[in-house]
C-alpha positions as a Markdown table, in Angstrom:
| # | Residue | x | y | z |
|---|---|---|---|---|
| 1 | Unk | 27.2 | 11.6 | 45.0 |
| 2 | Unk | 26.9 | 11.3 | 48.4 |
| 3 | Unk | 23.8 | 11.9 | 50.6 |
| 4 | Unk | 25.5 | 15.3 | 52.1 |
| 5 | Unk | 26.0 | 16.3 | 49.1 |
| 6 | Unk | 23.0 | 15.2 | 47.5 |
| 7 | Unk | 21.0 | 17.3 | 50.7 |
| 8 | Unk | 23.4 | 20.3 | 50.1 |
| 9 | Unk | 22.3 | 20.9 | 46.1 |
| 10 | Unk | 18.3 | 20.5 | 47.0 |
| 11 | Unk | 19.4 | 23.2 | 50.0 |
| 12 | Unk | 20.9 | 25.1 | 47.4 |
| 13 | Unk | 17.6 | 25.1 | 45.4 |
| 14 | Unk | 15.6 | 25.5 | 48.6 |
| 15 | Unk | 17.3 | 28.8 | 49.5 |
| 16 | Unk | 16.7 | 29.8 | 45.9 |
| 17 | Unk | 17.6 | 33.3 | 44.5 |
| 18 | Unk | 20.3 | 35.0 | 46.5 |
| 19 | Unk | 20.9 | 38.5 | 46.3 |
| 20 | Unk | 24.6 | 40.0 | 45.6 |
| 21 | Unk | 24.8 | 41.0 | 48.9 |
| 22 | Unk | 22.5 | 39.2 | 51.0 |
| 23 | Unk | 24.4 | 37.5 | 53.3 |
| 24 | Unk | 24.7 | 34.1 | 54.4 |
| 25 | Unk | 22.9 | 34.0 | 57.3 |
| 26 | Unk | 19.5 | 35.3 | 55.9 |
| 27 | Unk | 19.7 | 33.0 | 53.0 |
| 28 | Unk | 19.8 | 30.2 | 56.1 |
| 29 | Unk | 17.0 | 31.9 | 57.6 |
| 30 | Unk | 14.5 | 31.7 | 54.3 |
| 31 | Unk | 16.0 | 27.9 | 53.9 |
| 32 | Unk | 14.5 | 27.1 | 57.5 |
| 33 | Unk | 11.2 | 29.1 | 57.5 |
| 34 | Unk | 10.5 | 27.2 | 54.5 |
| 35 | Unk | 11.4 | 23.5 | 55.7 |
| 36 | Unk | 10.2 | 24.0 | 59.0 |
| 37 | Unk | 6.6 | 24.6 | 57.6 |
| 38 | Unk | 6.9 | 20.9 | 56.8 |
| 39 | Unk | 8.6 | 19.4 | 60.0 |
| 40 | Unk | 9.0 | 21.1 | 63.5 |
| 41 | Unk | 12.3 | 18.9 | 63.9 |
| 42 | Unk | 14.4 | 21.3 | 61.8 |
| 43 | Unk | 16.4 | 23.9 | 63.5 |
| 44 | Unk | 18.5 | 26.4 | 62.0 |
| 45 | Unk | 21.9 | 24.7 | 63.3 |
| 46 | Unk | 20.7 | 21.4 | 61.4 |
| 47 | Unk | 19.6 | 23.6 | 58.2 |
| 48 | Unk | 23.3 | 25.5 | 58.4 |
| 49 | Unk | 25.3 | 22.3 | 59.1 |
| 50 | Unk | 24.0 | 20.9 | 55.7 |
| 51 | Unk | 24.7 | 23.8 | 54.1 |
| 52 | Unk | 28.3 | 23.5 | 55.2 |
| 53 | Unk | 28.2 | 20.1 | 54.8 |
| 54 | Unk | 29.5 | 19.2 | 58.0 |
| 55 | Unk | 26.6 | 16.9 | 58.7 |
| 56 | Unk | 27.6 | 12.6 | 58.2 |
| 57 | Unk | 24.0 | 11.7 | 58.3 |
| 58 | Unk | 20.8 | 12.8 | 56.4 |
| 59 | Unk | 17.8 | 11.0 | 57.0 |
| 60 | Unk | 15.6 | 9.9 | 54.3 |
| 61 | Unk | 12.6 | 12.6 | 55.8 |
| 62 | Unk | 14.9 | 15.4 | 55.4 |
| 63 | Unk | 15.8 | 15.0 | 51.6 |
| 64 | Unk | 12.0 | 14.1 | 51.0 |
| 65 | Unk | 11.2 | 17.9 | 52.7 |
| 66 | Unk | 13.4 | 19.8 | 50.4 |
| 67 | Unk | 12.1 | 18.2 | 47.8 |
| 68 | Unk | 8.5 | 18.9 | 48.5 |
| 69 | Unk | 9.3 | 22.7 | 49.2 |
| 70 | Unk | 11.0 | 22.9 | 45.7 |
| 71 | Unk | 8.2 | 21.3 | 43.9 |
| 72 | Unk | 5.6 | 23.8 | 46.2 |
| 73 | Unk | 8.2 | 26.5 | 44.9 |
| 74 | Unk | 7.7 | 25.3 | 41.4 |
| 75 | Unk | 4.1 | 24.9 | 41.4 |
| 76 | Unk | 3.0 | 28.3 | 43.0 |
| 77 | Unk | 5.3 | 29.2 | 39.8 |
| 78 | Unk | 3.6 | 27.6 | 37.5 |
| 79 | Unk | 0.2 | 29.2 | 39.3 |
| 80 | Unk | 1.6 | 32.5 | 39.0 |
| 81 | Unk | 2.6 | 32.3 | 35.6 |
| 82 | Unk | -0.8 | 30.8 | 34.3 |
| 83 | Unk | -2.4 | 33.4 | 36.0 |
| 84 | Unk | -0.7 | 36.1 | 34.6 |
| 85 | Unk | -1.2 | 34.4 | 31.2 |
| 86 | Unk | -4.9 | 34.5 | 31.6 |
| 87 | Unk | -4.9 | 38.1 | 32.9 |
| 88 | Unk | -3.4 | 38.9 | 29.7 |
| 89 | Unk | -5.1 | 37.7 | 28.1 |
| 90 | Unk | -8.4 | 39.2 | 29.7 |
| 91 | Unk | -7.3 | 42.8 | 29.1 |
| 92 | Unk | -6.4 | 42.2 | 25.7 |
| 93 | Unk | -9.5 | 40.8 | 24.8 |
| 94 | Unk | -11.6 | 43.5 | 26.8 |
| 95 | Unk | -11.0 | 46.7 | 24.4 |
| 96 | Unk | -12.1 | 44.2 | 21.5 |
| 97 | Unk | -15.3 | 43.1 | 22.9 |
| 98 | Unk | -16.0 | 46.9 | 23.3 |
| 99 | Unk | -15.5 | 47.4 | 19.8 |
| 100 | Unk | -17.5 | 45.6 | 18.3 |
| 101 | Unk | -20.6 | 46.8 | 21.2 |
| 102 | Unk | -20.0 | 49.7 | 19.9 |
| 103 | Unk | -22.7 | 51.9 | 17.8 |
| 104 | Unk | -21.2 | 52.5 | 14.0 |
């Protein structure tokens, strides 16, 4: 696998969900806020050309940004869904802790 292509698959998981109809240039536009967070350098004409893969060179910094926005991604998923486990679990617990408080 090449490095463009290697860059255009973590893009891919960069941009992430993609609606039916959301077009092509918004799903560019999430791809850059994202990576330009990390870096100043990217612009949206370098995020685009490695979406096209019309780019010859990726540099070593670039592939290690996507990668640290899709582990970010995945750990503020893994945040979430602990946190919604533990909520859970909270209200379920709650109306049994009342029970037994309760005067017989």
């Amino acid at each position: 696998m090449s490095d463009a292509d290697l860059a255009a698959n973590l893009l891919e998981d960069v941009i992430g969900y993609r609606g039916v109809r959301e077009p092509v240039k918004s799903m560019l536009d999430r791809a850059y806020r994202a990576l330009s967070k990390c870096n100043d350098e990217w612009t949206r004409r370098r995020v685009r050309s490695i979406f096209n893969k019309e780019t010859t060179r990726i540099d070593h910094r670039e592939i290690e940004e996507m990668r640290a926005v899709i582990r970010a991604r995945e750990t503020h998923a893994a945040f979430k869904s602990e946190t919604t486990r533990i909520a859970a679990m909270a209200v379920n617990r709650a109306p049994v802790e009342d029970r037994r408080q309760a005067p017989r």
